[in-house]
C-alpha positions as CSV (number, residue, x, y, z in Angstrom):
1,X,-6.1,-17.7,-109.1
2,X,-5.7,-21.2,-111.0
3,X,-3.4,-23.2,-110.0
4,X,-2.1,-23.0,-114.0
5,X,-1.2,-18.8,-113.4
6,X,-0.1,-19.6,-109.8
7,X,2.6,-21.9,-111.7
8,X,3.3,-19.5,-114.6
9,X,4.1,-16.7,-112.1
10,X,6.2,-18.7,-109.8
11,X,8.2,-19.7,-113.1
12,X,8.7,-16.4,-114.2
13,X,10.0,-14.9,-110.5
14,X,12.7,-18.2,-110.8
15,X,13.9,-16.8,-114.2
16,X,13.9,-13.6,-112.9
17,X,15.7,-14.6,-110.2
18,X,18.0,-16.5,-111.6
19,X,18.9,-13.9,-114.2
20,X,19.4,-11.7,-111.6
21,X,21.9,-13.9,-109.7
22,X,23.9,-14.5,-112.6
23,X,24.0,-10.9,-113.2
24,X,24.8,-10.1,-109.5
25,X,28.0,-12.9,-109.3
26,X,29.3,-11.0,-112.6
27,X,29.2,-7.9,-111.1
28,X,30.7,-9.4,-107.8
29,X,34.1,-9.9,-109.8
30,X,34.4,-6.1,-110.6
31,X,32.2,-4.6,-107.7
32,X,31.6,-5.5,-104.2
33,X,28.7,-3.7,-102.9
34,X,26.9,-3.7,-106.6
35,X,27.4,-7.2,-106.4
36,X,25.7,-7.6,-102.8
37,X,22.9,-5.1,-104.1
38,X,22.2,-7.1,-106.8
39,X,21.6,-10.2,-104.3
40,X,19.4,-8.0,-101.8
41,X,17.3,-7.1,-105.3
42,X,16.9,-11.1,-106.3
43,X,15.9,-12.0,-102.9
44,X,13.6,-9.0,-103.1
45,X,12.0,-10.0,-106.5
46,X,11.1,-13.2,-105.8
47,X,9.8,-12.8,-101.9
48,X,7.8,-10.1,-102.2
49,X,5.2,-11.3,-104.7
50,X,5.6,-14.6,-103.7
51,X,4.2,-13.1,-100.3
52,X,2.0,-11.3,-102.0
53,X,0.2,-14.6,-103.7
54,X,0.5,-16.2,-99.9
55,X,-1.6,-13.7,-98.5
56,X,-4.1,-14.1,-101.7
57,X,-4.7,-17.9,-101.3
């Protein structure tokens, strides 16, 4: 991969990330474990295919 998709991809697992975050300290307010399943699910969509285009390179 190009070092241009390598950067699009990482930019789109921050956002999603991110979004997922933001969604998981909302949910935190109302709804303890949703709220911790929500941060296990960011971690989760950023590591893995960040792994995934480790073990590519």
């Amino acid at each position: 991969m190009n070092t241009f998709a390598v950067l699009i991809v990482v930019i789109m697992l921050l956002w999603a990330g991110i979004y997922t975050v933001s969604y998981g300290v909302w949910t935190f307010r109302e709804n303890k474990k949703g709220g911790i399943s929500l941060f296990i699910l960011a971690v989760i969509c950023v590591v893995f295919p960040l792994y995934l285009l480790w073990l590519r390179k």
